[in-house]
ROLUMTOR-562887 format. One line per field, with one value per residue (C-alpha): x, z, y; residue in three letters; residue number from 1. Coordinates in nm, 4 decimals. Layout:
// ROLUMTOR-562887
px [X, ...]
pz [Z, ...]
py [Y, ...]
residuo [ALA, ...]
num [NUM, ...]
This chain:
// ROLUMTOR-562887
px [-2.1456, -2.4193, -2.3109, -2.5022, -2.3343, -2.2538, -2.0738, -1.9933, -1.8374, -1.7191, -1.5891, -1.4030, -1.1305, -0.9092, -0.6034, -0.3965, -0.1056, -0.1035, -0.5187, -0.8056, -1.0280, -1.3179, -1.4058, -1.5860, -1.7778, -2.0161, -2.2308, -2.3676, -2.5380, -2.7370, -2.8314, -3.1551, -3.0116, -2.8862, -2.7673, -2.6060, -2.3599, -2.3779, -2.1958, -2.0176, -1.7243, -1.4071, -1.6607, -1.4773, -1.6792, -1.4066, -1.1844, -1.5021, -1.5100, -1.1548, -1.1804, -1.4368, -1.3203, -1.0219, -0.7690, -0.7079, -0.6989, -0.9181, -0.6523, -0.8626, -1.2159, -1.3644, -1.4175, -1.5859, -1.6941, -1.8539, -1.7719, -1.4416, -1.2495, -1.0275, -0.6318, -0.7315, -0.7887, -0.6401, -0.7843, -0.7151, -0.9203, -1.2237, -1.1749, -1.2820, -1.5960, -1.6637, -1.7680, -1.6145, -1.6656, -1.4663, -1.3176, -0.9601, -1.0712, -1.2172, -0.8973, -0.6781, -0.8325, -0.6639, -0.8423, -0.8011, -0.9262, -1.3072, -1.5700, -1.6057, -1.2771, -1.2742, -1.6126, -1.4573, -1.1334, -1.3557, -1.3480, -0.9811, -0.9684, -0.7565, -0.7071, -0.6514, -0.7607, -0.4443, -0.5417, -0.8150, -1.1317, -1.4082, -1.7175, -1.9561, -1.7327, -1.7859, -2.1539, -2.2341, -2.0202, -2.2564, -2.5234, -2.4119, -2.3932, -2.7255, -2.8632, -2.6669, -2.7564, -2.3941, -2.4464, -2.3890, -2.0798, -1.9435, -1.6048, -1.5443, -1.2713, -1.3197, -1.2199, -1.4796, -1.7523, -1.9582, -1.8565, -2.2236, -2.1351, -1.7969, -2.0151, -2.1813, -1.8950, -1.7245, -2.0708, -2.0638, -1.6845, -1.7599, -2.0812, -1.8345, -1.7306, -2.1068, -1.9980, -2.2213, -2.1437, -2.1194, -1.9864, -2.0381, -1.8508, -2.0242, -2.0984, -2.3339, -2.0231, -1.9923, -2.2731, -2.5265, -2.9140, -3.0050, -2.6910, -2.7315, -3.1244, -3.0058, -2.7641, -2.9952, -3.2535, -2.9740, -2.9141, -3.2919, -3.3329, -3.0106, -3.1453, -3.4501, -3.3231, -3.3592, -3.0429, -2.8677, -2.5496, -2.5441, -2.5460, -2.3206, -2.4011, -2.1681, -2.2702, -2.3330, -2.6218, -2.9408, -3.1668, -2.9485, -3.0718, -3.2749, -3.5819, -3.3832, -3.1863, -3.3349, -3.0924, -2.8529, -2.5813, -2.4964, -2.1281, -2.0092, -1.6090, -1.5708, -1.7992, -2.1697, -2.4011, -2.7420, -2.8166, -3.1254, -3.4272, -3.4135, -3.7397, -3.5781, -3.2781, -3.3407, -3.5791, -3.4973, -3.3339, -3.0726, -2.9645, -2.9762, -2.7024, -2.4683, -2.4657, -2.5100, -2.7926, -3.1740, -3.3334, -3.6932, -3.6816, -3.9749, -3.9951, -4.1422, -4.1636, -3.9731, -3.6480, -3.5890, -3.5332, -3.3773, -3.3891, -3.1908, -3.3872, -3.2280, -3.0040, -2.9684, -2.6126, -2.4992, -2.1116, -2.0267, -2.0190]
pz [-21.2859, -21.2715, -21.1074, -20.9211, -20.6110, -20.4405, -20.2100, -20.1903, -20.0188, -20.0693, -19.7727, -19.6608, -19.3630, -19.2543, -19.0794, -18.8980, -18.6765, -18.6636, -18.5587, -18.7341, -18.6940, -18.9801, -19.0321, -19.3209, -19.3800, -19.6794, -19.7646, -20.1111, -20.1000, -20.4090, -20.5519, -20.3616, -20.0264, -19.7421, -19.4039, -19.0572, -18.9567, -18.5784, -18.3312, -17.9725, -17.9484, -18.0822, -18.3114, -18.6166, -18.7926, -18.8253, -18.9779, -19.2338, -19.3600, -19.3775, -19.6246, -19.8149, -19.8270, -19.9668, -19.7109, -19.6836, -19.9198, -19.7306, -19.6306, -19.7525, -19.9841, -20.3206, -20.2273, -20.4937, -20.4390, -20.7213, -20.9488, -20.9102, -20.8553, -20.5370, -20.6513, -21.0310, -20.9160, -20.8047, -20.4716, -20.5216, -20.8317, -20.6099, -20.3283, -20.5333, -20.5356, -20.1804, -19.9162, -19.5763, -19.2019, -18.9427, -18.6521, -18.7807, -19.0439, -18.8197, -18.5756, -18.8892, -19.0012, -18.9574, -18.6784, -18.8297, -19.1520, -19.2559, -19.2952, -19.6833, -19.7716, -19.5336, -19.7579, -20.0635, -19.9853, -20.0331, -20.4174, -20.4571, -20.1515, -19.8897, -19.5809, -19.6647, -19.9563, -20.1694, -20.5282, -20.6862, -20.7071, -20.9875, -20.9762, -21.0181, -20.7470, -20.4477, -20.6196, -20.5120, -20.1318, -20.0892, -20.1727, -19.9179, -19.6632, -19.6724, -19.7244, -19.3599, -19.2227, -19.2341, -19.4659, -19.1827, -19.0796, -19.3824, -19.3252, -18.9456, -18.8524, -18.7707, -18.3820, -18.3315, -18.3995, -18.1685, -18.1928, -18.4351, -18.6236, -18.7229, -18.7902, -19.0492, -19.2377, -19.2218, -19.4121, -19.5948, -19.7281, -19.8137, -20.0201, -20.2031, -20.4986, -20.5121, -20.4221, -20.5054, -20.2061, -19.8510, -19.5502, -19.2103, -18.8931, -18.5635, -18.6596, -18.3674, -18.1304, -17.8535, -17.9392, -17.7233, -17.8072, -17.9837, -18.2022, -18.2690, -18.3595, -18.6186, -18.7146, -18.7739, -18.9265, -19.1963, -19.3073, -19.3019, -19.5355, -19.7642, -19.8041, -19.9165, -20.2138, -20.5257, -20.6096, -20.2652, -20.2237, -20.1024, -19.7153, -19.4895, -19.1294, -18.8648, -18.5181, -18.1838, -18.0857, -18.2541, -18.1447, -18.4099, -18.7026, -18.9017, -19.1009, -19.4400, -19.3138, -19.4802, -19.4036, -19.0757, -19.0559, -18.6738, -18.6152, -18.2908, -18.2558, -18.6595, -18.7930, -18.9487, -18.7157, -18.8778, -19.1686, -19.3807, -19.3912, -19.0426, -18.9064, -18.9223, -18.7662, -18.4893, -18.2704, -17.8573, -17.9523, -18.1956, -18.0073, -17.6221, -17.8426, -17.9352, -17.6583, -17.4204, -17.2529, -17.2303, -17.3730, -17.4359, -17.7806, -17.8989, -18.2243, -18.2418, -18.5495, -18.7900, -18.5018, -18.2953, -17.9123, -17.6770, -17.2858, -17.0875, -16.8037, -16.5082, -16.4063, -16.7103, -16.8480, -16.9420, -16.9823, -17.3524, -17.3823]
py [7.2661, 6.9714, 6.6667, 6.3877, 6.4391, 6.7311, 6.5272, 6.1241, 5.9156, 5.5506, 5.3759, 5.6776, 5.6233, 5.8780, 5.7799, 6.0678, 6.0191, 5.6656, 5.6894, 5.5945, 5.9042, 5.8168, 5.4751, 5.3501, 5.6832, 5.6342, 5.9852, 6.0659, 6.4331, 6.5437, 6.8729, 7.0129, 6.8873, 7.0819, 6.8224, 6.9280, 6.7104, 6.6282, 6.4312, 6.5339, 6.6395, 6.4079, 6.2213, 6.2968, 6.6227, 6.8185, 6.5626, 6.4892, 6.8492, 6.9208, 6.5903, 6.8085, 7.1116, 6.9848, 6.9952, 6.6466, 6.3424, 5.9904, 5.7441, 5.4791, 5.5141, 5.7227, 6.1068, 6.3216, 6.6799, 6.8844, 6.6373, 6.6632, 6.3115, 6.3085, 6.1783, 6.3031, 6.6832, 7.0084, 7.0772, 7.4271, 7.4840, 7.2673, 7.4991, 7.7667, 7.6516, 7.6133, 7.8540, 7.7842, 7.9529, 7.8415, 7.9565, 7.8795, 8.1259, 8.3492, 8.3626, 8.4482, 8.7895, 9.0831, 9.2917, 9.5558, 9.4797, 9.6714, 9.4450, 9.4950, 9.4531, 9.1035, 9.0404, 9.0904, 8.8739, 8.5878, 8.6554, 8.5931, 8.3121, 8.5259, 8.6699, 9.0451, 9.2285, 9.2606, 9.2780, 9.5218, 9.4628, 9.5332, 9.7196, 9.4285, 9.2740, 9.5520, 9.5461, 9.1731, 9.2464, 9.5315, 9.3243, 9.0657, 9.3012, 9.4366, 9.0648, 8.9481, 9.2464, 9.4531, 9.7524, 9.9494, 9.7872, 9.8195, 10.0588, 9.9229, 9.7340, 9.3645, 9.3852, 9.6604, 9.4046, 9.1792, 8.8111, 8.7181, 9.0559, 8.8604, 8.5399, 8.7175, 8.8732, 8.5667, 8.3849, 8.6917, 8.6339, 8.2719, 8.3379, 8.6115, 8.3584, 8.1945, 7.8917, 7.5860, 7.4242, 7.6061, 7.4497, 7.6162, 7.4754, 7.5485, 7.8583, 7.9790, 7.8777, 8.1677, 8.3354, 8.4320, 8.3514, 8.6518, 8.6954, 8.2596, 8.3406, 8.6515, 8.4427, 8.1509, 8.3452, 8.4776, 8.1044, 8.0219, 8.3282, 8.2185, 7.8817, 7.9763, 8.1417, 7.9168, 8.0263, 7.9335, 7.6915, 7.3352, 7.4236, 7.1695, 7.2510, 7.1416, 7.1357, 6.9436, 7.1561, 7.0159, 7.3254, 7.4881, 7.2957, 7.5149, 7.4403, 7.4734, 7.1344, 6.8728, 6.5753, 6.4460, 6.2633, 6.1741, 6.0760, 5.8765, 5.7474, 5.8506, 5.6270, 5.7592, 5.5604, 5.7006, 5.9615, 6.0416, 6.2804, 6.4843, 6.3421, 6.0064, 6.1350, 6.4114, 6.0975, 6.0337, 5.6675, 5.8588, 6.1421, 5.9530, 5.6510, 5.9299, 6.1431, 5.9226, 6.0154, 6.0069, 6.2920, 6.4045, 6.5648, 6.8444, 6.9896, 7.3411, 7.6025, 7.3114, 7.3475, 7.0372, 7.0821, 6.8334, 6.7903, 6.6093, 6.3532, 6.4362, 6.1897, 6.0022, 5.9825, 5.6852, 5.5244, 5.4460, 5.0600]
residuo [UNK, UNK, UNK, UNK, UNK, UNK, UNK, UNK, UNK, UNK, UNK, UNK, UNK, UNK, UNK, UNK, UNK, UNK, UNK, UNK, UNK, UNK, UNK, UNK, UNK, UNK, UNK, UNK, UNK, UNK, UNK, UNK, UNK, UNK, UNK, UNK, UNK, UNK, UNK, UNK, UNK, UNK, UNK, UNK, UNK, UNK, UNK, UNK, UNK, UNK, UNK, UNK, UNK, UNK, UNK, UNK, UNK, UNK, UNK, UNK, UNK, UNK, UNK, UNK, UNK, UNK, UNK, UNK, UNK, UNK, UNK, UNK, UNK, UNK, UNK, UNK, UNK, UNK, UNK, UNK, UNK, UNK, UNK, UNK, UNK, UNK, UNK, UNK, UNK, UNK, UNK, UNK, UNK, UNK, UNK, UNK, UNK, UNK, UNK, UNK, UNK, UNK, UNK, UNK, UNK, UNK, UNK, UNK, UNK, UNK, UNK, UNK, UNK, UNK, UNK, UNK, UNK, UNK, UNK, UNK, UNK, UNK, UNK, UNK, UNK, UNK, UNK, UNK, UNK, UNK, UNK, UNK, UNK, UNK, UNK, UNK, UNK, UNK, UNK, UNK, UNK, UNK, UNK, UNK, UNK, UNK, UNK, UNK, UNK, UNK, UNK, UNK, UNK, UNK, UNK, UNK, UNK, UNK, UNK, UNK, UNK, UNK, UNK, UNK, UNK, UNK, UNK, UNK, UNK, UNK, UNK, UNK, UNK, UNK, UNK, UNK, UNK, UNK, UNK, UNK, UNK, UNK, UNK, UNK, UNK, UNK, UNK, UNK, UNK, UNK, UNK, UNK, UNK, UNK, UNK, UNK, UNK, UNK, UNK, UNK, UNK, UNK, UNK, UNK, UNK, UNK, UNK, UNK, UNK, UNK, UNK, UNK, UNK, UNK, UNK, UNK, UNK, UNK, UNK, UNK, UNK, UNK, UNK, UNK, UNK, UNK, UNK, UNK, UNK, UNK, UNK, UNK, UNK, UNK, UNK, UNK, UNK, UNK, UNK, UNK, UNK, UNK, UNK, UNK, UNK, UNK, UNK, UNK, UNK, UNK, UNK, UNK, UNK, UNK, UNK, UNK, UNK, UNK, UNK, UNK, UNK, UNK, UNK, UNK, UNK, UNK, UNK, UNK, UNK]
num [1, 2, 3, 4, 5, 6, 7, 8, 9, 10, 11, 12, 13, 14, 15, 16, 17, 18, 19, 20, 21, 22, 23, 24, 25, 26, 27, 28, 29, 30, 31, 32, 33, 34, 35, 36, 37, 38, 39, 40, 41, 42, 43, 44, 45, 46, 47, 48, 49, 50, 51, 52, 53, 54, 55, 56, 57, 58, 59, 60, 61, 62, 63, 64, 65, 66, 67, 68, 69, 70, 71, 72, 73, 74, 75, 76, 77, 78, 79, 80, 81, 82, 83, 84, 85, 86, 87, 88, 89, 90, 91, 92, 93, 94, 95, 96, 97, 98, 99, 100, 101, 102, 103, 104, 105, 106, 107, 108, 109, 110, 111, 112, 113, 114, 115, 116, 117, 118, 119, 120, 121, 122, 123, 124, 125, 126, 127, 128, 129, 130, 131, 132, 133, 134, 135, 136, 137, 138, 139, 140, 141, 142, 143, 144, 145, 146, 147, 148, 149, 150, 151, 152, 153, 154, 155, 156, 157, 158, 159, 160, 161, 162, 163, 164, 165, 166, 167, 168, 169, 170, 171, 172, 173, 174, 175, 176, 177, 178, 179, 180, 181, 182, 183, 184, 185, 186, 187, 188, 189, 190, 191, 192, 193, 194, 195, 196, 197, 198, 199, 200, 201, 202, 203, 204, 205, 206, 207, 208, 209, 210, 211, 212, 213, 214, 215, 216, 217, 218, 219, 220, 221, 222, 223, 224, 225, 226, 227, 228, 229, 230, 231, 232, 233, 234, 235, 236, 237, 238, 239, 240, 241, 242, 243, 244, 245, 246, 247, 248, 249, 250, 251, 252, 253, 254, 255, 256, 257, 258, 259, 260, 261, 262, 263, 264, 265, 266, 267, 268, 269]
């Protein structure tokens, strides 16, 4: 499927409970792209992917996602085409469950391996396990893993389908530096495949951008306050306005690396 957006959005709000929590959100993502999304905490990024990975319709606005026209499409035939890894994912697999059968769920979109699958089928989940790093992991059961082991199976699952668009929500959340770095160094490697999905990185931790990121979108109080290339976006004047703080910012090996000025933080006006 060739489309000129991966992902747009027309003056997008998203109204939930009586509260605005997107305002005016205006996005257009092309093929060849992959952006993190950033913001702290309550700035509206979960709200913006659930809108893209189909879960939710805007309240307000044009959404498009693959080409396929929000209010003209079944969101169940688009989610097919997305890879997703969340922690609401993560926190419904059984425990018990072996790591390629949790990989190969991802073929048939659920949580448990229920119907049968076919030989090119465990082909491309063995595949995906050696590529993350999980061949060895293969026949144990979920609980028996460490929390970035699970990280992986659960990228692993979502690449199942080959989805052309893949959208990751804090992934590196919990994990400790070397399971994040493994971790990051997986997604560096995916992305540099030719052949690699439309990446969608969600996180509030900048030093987790990877090289492969090539655009940012910075959310504060659910509006988009800056996006564009990353150099444009991952400065000291952009990342001090939406966290509220001064920061020194570094970039080292194509990762960007913030640090706080003692004694800066700032009250929202």
């Amino acid at each position: 499927m060739i489309t000129e957006s991966v992902i747009l959005f027309d003056h997008v709000h998203f109204i939930r409970n009586g509260c605005t929590v997107l305002k005016d959100i205006n996005l257009n993502i092309p093929p060849n792209q992959n952006w993190a999304i950033i913001g702290p905490n309550g700035s509206g990024k979960t709200s913006l992917i659930s809108i893209i990975n189909g879960y939710h319709q805007p309240s307000k606005g044009k959404v498009e996602v693959l080409g396929h026209m929000f209010g003209s499409t079944d969101l169940r035939e688009l989610r097919c085409h997305i890879g997703e890894c969340s922690s609401e994912i993560r926190n419904m697999i059984h425990p018990g469950d072996k790591v390629l059968d949790i990989v190969l769920s991802g073929k048939f979109g659920s949580i448990g391996l229920y119907q049968r699958p076919r030989t090119e089928d465990l082909g491309r989940a063995r595949e995906l396990t050696v590529f993350l790093g999980l061949s060895h992991l293969a026949d144990q059961p979920f609980r028996t893993l460490s929390l970035g082991e699970q990280q992986k199976v659960l990228i692993a699952r979502a690449m199942m389908p080959d989805p052309e668009l893949l959208v990751l929500d804090e992934p590196c959340e919990g994990l400790d530096i070397k399971a994040r770095e493994d971790l990051l160094d997986a997604l560096q490697n995916m992305c540099s495949s030719p052949e690699g999905p439309t990446l969608i990185f969600v996180t509030h931790r900048i030093e987790e951008i990877i090289p492969a990121i090539t655009h940012v979108a910075a959310l504060k109080q659910g509006m988009v306050i800056v996006q564009g290339p990353k150099s444009d976006v991952l400065n000291e004047a952009v990342f001090s306005d939406i966290f509220d703080m001064e920061v020194e910012m570094k970039c080292n090996g194509g990762r960007y690396w913030p640090a706080v000025i003692k004694g800066s933080a700032r009250s929202s006006l």
